[in-house]
N, C-alpha and C positions, 0 to 999 in steps of 0.2 A: 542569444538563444536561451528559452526557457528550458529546464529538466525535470523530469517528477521522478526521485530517486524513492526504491522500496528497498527499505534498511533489514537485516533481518541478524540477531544478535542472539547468541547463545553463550552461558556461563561467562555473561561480562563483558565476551570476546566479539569482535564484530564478524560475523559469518560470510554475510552474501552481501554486496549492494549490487542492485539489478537500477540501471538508469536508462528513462525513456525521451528520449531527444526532441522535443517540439522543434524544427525548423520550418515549418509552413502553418501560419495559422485557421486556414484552411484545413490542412490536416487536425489541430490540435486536440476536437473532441475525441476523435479516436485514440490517438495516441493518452490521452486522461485514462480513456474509457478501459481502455489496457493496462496498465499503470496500475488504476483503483483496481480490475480482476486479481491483479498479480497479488498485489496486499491482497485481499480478500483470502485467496487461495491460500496462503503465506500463514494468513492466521486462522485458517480452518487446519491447517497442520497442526498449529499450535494447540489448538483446542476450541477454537470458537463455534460454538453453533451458530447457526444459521435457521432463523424462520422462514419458508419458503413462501409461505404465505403474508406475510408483513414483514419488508424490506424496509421498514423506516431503523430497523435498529442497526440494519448493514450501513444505511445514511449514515447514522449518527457515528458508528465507528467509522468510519471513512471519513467526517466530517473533523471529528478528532484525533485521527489519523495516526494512534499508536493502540496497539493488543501489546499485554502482556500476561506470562504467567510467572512459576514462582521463578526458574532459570533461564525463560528466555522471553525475546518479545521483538513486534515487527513493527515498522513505523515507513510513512510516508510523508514526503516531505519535499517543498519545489526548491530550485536553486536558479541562480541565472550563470551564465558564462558570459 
């Protein structure tokens, strides 16, 4: 079974891990699709703007799959079991 964990870390400390279970690969775009929202969201907390109008920079972070700022930051990341 594949997972897409969204890490989220404050003052050092690890906060939240929020983990999305791919067991059908059928299912799995959604499950991604969910996974990347969460990060997204996660780091629009944190401070990230967002262009609504050109979405290649949400790619690009999601692509690289870690925001931070000065004490905290979110990260996604696959795992297998």
């Amino acid at each position: 079974m594949r997972i897409v964990n969204v890490v989220t870390i404050k003052e050092g400390v690890v906060d939240e891990i929020e983990s999305f279970g791919i067991f059908e690969e059928q299912l799995s775009d959604e499950v991604v699709a969910e996974a990347e929202k969460s990060f997204m969201d996660k780091a629009k907390a944190l401070g990230y703007v967002s262009d609504e109008e050109d979405t290649s920079e949400d790619d690009e972070l999601i692509d690289g799959g870690y925001f931070s700022i000065a004490n905290a930051s979110v990260c996604i990341s696959w795992s297998d079991v």
